[in-house]
MARDRENTI-168671 format. One record per residue (C-alpha): x, y, z; residue number from 1; residue in three letters. Coordinates in steps of 0.1 Angstrom, whole numbers. Each point is the difference from the previous one (the first is absolute). Example, Ala and Ser with C-alpha at 12.3 -4.5 7.8 and 13.67 -1.06 7.14 Angstrom:
2
{px->123; py->-45; pz->78; resi->1; resn->ALA}
{px->14; py->34; pz->-7; resi->2; resn->SER}
***
This chain:
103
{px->864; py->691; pz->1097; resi->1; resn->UNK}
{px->31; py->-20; pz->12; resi->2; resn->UNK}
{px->-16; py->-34; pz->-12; resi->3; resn->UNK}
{px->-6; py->12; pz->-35; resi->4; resn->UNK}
{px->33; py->19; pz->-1; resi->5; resn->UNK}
{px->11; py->-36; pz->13; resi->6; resn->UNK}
{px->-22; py->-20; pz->-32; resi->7; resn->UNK}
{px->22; py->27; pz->-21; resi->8; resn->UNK}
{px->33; py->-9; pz->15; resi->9; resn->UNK}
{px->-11; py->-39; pz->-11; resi->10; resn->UNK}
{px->-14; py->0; pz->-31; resi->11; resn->UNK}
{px->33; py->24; pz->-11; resi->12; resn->UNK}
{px->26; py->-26; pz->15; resi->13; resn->UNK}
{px->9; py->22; pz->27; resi->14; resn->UNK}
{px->-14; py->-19; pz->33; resi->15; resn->UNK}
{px->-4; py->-41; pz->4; resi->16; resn->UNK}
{px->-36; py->1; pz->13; resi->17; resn->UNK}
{px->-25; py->28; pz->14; resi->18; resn->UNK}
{px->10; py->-1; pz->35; resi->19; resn->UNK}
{px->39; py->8; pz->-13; resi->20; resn->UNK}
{px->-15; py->27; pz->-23; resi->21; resn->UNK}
{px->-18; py->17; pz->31; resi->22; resn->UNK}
{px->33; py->1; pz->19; resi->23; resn->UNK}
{px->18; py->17; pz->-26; resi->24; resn->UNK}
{px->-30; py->22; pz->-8; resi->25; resn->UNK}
{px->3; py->9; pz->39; resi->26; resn->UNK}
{px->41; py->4; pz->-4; resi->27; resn->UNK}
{px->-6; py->24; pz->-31; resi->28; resn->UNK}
{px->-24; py->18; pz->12; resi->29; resn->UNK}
{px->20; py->10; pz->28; resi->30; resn->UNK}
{px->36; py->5; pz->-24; resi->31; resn->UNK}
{px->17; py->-29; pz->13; resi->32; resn->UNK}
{px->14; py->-33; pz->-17; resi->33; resn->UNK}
{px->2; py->-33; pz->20; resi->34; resn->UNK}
{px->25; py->-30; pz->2; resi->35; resn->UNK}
{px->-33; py->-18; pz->-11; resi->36; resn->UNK}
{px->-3; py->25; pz->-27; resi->37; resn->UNK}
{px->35; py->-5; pz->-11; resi->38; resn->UNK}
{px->4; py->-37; pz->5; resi->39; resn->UNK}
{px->-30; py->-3; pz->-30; resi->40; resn->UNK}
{px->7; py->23; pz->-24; resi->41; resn->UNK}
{px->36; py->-5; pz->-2; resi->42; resn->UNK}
{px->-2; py->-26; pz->-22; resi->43; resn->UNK}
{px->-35; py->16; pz->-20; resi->44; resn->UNK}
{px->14; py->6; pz->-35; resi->45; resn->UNK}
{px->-14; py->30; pz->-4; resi->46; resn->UNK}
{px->9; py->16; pz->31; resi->47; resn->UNK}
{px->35; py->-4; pz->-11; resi->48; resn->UNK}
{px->4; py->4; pz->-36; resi->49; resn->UNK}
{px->-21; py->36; pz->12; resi->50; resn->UNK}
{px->25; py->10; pz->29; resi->51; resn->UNK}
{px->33; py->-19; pz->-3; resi->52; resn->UNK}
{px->18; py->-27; pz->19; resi->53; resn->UNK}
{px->0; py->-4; pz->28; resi->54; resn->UNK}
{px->-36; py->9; pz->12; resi->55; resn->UNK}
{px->7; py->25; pz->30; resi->56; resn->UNK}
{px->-24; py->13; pz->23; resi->57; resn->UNK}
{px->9; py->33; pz->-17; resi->58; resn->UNK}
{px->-7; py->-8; pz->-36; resi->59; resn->UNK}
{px->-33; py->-18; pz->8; resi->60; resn->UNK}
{px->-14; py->22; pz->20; resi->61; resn->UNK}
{px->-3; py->27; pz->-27; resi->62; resn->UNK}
{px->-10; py->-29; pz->-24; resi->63; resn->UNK}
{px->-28; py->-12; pz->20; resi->64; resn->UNK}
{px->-11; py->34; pz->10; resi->65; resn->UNK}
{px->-14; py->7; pz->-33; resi->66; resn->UNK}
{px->-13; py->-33; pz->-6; resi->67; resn->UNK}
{px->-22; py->6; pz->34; resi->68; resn->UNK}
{px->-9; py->37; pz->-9; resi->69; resn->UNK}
{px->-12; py->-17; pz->-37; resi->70; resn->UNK}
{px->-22; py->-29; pz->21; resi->71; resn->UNK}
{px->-12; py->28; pz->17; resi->72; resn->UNK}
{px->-13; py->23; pz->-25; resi->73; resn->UNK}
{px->-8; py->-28; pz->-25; resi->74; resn->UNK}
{px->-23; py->-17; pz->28; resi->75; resn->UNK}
{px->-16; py->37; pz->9; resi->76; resn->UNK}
{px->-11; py->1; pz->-41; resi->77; resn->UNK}
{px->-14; py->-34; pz->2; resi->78; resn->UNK}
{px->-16; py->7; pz->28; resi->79; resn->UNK}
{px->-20; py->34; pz->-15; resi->80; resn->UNK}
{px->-3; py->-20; pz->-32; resi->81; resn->UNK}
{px->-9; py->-35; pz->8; resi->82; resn->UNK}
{px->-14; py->-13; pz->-32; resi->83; resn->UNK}
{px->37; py->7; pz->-20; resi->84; resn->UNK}
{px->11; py->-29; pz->-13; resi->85; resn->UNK}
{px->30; py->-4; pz->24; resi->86; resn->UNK}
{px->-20; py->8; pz->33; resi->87; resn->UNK}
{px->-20; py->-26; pz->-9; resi->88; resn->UNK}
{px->24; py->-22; pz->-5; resi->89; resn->UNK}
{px->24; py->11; pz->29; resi->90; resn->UNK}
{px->-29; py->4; pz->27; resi->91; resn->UNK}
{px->-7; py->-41; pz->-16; resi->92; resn->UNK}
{px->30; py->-7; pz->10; resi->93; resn->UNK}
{px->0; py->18; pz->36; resi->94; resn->UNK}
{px->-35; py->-25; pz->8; resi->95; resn->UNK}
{px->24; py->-31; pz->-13; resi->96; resn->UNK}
{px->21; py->8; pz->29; resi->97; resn->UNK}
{px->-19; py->7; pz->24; resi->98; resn->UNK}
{px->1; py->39; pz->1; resi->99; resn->UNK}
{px->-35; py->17; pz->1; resi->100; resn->UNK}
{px->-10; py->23; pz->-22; resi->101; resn->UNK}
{px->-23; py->33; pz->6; resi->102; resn->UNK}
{px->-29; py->-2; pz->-28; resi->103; resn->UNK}
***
């Protein structure tokens, strides 16, 4: 589920590419914020009119947290109801980037 968590991470602004969206999908999922993590969404516009200049560690963290915990139970829904109209189009773009998709 990292990949798709990653294709979420994309698509929302939050990671550069898939293989950036995995490693914060593996950071989250394990409560921690990287340097990586920190040098990116610094500057994301919505990270910080949400927690506040500077972007700490500590104010992201929380931030990101609920944006993985929505990824996660947005992409469990699509995955027991795959003809909604956004699983379709979000398991679309998962096969645009490479990330597989269980039919």
């Amino acid at each position: 589920m990292d990949k798709q968590i990653a294709v979420w991470l994309l698509k929302r602004g939050y990671a550069d590419d898939v293989e950036q969206g995995v490693r914060f999908a593996e950071a989250l999922a394990k409560d921690e914020i990287t340097d990586e993590m920190l040098d990116t969404l610094g500057h994301n516009i919505d990270v910080f009119m949400t927690v506040g200049g500077p972007v700490t560690a500590e104010n992201l963290l929380p931030f990101m947290q609920e944006k993985y915990q929505m990824a996660v139970k947005l992409i469990k829904f699509w995955s027991e109801n795959p003809k909604d109209t956004n699983a379709v189009f979000f398991f679309n773009e998962c096969r645009k980037n490479g990330v597989e998709v269980k039919e």
